[in-house]
C-alpha positions in Angstrom: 8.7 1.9 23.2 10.8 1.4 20.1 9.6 -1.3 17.2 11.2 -4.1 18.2 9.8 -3.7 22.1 6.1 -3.4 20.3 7.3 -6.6 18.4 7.8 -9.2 21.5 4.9 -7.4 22.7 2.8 -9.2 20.4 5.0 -12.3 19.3 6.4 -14.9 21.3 6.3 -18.2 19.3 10.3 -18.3 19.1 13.3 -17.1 20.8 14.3 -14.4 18.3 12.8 -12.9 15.1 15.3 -13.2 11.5 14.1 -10.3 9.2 14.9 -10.1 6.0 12.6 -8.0 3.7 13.6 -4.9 2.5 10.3 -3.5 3.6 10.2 -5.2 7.0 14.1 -4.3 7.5 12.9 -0.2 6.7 10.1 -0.3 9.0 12.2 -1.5 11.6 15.5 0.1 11.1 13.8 3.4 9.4 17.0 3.0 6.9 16.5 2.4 2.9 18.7 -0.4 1.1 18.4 -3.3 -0.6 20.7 -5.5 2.1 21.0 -6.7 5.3 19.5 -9.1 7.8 18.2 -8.1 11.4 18.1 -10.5 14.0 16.0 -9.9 16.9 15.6 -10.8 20.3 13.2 -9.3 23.1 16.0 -7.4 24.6 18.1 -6.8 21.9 17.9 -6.3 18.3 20.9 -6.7 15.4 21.2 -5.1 12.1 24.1 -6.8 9.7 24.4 -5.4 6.8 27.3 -4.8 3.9 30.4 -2.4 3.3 28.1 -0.7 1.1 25.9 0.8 3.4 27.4 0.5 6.6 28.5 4.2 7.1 24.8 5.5 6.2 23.9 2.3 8.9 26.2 3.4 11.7 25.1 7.1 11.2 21.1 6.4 11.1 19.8 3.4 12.9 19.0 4.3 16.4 17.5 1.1 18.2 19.6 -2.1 16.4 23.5 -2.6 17.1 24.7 -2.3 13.6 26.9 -4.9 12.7 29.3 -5.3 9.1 28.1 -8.2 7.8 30.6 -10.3 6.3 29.7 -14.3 6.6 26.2 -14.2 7.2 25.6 -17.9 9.2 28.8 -17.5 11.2 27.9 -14.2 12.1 24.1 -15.3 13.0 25.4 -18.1 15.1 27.7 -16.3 17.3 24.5 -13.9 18.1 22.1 -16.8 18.9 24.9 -18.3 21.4 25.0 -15.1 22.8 21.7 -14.8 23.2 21.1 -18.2 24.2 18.1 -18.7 21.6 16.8 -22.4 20.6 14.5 -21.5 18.2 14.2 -18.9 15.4 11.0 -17.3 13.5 11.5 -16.2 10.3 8.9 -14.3 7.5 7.1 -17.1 6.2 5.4 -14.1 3.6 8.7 -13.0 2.0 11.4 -15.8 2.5 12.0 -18.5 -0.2 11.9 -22.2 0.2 15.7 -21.8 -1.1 16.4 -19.6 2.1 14.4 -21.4 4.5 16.4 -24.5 3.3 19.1 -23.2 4.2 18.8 -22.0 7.5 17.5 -25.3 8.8 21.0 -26.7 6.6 23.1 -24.5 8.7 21.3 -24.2 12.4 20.5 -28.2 12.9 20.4 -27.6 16.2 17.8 -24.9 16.5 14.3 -24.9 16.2 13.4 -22.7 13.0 9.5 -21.6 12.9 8.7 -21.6 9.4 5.5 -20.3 10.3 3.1 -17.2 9.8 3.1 -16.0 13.6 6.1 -13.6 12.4 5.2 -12.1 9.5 0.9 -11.9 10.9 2.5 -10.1 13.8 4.5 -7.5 11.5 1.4 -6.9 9.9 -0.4 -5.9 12.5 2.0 -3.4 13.5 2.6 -2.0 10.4 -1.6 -2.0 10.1 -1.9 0.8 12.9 0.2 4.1 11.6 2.0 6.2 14.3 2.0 10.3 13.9 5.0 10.5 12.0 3.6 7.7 9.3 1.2 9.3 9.1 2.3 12.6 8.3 4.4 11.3 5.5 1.3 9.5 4.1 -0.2 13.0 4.0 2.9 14.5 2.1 2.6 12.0 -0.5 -0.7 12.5 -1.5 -0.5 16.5 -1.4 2.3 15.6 -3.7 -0.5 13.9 -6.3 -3.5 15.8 -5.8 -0.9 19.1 -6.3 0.1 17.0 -9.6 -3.2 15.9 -10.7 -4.3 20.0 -10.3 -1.4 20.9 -12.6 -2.5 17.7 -15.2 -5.6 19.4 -16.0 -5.1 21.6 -19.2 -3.0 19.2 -20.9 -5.8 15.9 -20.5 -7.6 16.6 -24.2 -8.8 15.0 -27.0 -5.8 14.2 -29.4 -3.5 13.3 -26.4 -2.3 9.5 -25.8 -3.1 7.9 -22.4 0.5 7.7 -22.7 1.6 10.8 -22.5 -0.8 11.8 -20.2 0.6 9.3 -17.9 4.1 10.5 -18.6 3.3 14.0 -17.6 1.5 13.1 -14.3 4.6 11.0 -13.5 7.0 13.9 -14.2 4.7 16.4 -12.2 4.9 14.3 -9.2 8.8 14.0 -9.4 8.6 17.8 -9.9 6.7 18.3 -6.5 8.5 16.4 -4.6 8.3 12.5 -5.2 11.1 10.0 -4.5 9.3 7.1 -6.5 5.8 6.6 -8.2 3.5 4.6 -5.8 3.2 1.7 -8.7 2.6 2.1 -12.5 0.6 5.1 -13.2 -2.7 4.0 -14.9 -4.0 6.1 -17.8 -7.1 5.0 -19.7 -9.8 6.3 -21.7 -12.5 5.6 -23.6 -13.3 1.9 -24.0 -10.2 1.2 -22.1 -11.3 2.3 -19.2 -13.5 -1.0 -18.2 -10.3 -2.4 -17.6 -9.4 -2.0 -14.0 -5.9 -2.3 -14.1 -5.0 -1.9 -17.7 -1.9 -0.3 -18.9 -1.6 2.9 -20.8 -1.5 2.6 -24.6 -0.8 5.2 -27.4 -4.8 5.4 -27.4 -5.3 8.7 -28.2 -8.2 10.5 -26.1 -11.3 10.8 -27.9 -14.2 13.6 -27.4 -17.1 12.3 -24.8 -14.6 10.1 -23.6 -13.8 8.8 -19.6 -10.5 9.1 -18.7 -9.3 6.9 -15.7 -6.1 7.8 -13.7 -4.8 5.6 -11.0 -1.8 7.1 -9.6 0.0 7.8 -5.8 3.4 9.6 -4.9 5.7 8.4 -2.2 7.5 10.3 0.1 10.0 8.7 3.0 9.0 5.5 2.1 5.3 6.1 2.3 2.8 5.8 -0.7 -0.7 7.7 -1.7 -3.1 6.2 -3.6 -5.8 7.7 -5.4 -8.4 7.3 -8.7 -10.2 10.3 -10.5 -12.2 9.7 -13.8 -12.8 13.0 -15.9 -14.4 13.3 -18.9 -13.3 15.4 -22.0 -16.0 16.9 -23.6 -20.0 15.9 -22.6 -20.6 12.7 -20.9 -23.8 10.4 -22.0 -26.7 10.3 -20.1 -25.6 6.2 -19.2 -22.1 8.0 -18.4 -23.7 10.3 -16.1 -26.0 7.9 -14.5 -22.9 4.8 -13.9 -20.4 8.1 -12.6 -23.5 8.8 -9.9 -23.9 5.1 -8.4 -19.9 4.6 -8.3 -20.2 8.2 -6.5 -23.0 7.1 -3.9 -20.9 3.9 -3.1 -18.0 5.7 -2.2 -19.3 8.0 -0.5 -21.5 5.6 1.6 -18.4 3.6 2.1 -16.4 6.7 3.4 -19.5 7.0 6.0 -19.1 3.7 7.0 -15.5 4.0 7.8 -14.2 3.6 11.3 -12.2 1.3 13.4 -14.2 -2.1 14.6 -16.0 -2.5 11.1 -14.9 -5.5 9.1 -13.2 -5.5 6.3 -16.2 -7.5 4.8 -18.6 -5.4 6.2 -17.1 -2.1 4.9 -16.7 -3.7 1.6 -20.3 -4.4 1.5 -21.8 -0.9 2.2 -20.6 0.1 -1.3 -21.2 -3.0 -3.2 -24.7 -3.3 -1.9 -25.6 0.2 -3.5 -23.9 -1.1 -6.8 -26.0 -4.3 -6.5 -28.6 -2.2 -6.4 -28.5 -0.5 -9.7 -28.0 -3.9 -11.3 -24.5 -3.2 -11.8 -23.1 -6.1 -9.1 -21.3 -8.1 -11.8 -19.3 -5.1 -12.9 -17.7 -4.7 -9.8 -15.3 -7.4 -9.5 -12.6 -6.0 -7.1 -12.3 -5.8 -3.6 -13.7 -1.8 -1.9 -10.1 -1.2 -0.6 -6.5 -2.5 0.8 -4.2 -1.1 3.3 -1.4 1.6 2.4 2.0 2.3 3.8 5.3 1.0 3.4 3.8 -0.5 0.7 0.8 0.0 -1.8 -0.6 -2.7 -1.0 -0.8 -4.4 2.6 -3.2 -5.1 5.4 -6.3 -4.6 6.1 -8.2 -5.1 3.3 -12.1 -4.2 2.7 -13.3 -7.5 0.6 -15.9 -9.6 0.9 -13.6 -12.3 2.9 -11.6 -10.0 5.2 -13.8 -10.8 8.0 -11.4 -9.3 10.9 -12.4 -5.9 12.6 -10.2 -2.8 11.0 -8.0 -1.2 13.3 -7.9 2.3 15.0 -4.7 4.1 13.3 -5.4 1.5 10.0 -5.1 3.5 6.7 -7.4 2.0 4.0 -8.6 2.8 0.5 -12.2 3.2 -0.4 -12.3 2.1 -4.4 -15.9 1.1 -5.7 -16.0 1.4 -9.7 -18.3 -0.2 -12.4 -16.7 -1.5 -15.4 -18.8 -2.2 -18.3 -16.5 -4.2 -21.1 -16.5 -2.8 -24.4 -18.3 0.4 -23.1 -16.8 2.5 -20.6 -15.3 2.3 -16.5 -15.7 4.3 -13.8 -13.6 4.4 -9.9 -13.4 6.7 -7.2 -10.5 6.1 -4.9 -9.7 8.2 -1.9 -7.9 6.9 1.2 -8.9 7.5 4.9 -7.4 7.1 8.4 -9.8 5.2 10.9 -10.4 6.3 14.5 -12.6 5.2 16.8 -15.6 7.6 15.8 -15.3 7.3 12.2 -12.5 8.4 10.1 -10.6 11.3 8.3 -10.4 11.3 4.5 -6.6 12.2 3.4 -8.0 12.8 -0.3 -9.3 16.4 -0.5 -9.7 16.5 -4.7 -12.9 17.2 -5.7 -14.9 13.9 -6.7 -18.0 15.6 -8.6 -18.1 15.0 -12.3 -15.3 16.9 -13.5 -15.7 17.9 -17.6 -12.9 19.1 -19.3 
C-alpha cells in the first residue's frame, strides 16, 4: 500500500486531497523541490509540477502520474471533471488565507474543506515511521554523534561559541550531511540558561557549561540531539543541577513506549525536576516529534493528552535553566514500540569534562 492508499484509508471528509507543502509533497512523492501541487483522489493521485523539475519528476515518482504544470486552475479543473469530485480538502496547517481565497474564487462550484481533517490526517501518518524512515533517521544522527566525537579537542577555554558552532556544522557536512537539522546552538557559561539562544563571539571560559543543540539530515530526515560538557571542573551546584536533569531523562527514556500520553511522558521527567525544587526552571515541553521535519507530531507536553504511537519518533529533552547562572539539557531521541522503546542516541550522557 503506497501513501496515498494509507491516505483515504484514514481521510474521507472530501472527494480529493490538494497538497501543497513542500514537506507534505516529499513525503508523498519521495522527490525534493520547492514546486508543485498534488491532487489526490482515492484511486488516483496527480503530481503537477514546473519545467524545472519535470525530468527529475518523470524519472523518480513512482505512485502519482506526473503532470507539467503549466496553468495551474485549468489544469486542476480538467482533473476534478475527470474525477468527478464535488468537494476538495486542502492543508488548513500550511495554506494561506490568500490561497484558500482563491481556490474557492476559481472552483465556485465545488465544495472546498478548509478544514483540519487533511492536514490531522497527514500527521498521523507521517507520526508512525516505516523501515526505511527510519533508517535514514538513524544515518543522520550517526552523522552528529560521529561529528560531535571529532568536536571534542577543539571545545576549550579561549574559543567563541561561535566558532565552536562553525566547526560542528562543517564536521557534519564533512560526514555526510545534506543540511543542518536547524541552527546549531552553541552556548556557554551564563548563556547557557537560555534555551534557545543563539551563538555569540562569547568566548568559552574555564569551569564553564557549554550547551550544544545540533541534528544532521540525511534524505530528507533530521536528528536531533543536546550534550552539555564542561571545560575545566564543574561546581558542586553544577554537579548537583547536571544529576537531576540526568535522572529526568533517563526516567523519561524508561517511561517511553507506545500508548503513553504525550502529557503523561512529559510528566515523568518534570515531576523529578519538581522535586528538587527546580520546576520553574524547566519551562519547555519533555519532547516533539522528528522526521521530515524537526519539529512535528507527537509531542510530550503537559497538554498533548493523546496516546503516542507505535513507530512514533520522539525527543526526550528535560534541562534546568537557572538565569544569570548556568543551563543544563540532555536530549536523545527514541523510537516507540509496543514494549518500550529504542534510544537512537548512543553518545555518552555522563558528565563529560574537558
Amino acid at each position: 500500500m503506497n501513501r496515498f492508499e494509507a491516505l483515504f484509508r484514514v481521510f474521507d471528509s472530501a472527494d480529493c486531497a490538494l497538497i501543497t507543502s513542500d514537506v507534505n509533497r516529499r513525503y508523498f512523492t519521495g522527490m525534493k523541490s520547492s514546486a508543485g501541487v498534488i491532487l489526490a483522489f482515492p484511486d488516483k493521485a496527480y503530481l503537477l509540477i514546473d519545467f524545472r523539475y519535470i525530468e527529475k519528476a518523470r524519472a523518480t515518482v513512482k505512485d502519482a502520474e506526473v503532470i507539467e504544470l503549466k496553468k495551474l486552475c485549468p489544469q486542476l479543473k480538467e482533473l476534478i471533471s475527470r474525477h468527478g469530485a464535488k468537494s476538495m480538502a486542502i492543508e488548513s496547517e500550511t495554506l494561506t488565507v490568500k490561497e484558500y481565497n482563491a481556490y474557492r474564487h476559481f472552483f465556485p462550484d465545488m465544495t472546498i474543506n478548509g478544514g483540519d481533517e487533511l492536514s490531522n490526517a497527514i500527521n498521523e501518518l507521517r507520526a508512525v515511521k516505516s523501515a526505511e524512515e527510519i533508517e535514514c533517521i538513524r544515518k543522520a544522527q550517526e552523522i552528529a554523534e560521529k561529528s560531535l566525537e571529532e568536536l571534542k579537542p577543539f571545545i576549550r577555554a579561549g574559543v567563541t561559541e561561535r566558532a565552536v558552532a562553525l566547526e560542528l556544522n562543517r564536521l557534519m557536512f564533512e560526514n555526510g550531511a545534506e543540511d543542518l537539522s536547524f541552527d546549531t546552538i552553541v552556548l556557554s557559561g551564563t548563556n547557557t540558561s537560555m534555551p534557545h539562544g543563539v551563538p555569540s563571539d562569547k568566548k568559552i571560559e574555564e569551569g564553564e557549561f557549554v550547551l550544544m543543540d545540533f541534528g544532521a539530515v540525511w534524505n530528507g530526515y533530521h536528528s536531533d540531539m543536546t550534550r552539555t560538557v564542561c571545560v575545566g571542573e564543574p561546581t558542586d551546584e553544577m554537579r548537583k543541577v547536571y544529576d537531576i536533569v540526568l535522572r529526568a531523562q533517563l526516567a523519561g527514556i524508561a517511561a517511553a513506549r507506545a500508548g503513553i500520553t504525550g502529557s503523561e511522558l512529559d510528566k515523568t521527567a518534570r515531576d523529578i525536576i519538581g522535586a528538587e525544587g527546580y520546576g520553574d526552571c524547566f519551562g519547555h515541553s519533555l519532547g516533539h516529534g522528528v522526521g521530515l521535519e524537526i519539529h512535528e507530531k507527537p509531542n510530550a507536553s503537559p497538554n498533548y493528552k493523546l496516546p503516542l504511537m507505535a513507530g512514533a519518533v520522539v525527543t526526550v529533552e528535560p534541562g534546568i535553566y537557572i538565569a544569570g547562572k548556568f543551563g543544563v539539557r540532555i536530549e536523545d531521541f527514541v523510537i516507540l514500540n509496543e514494549n518500550g522503546c529504542e534510544n537512537l542516541t548512543k553518545s555518552d550522557k555522563n558528565l563529560i569534562i574537558l
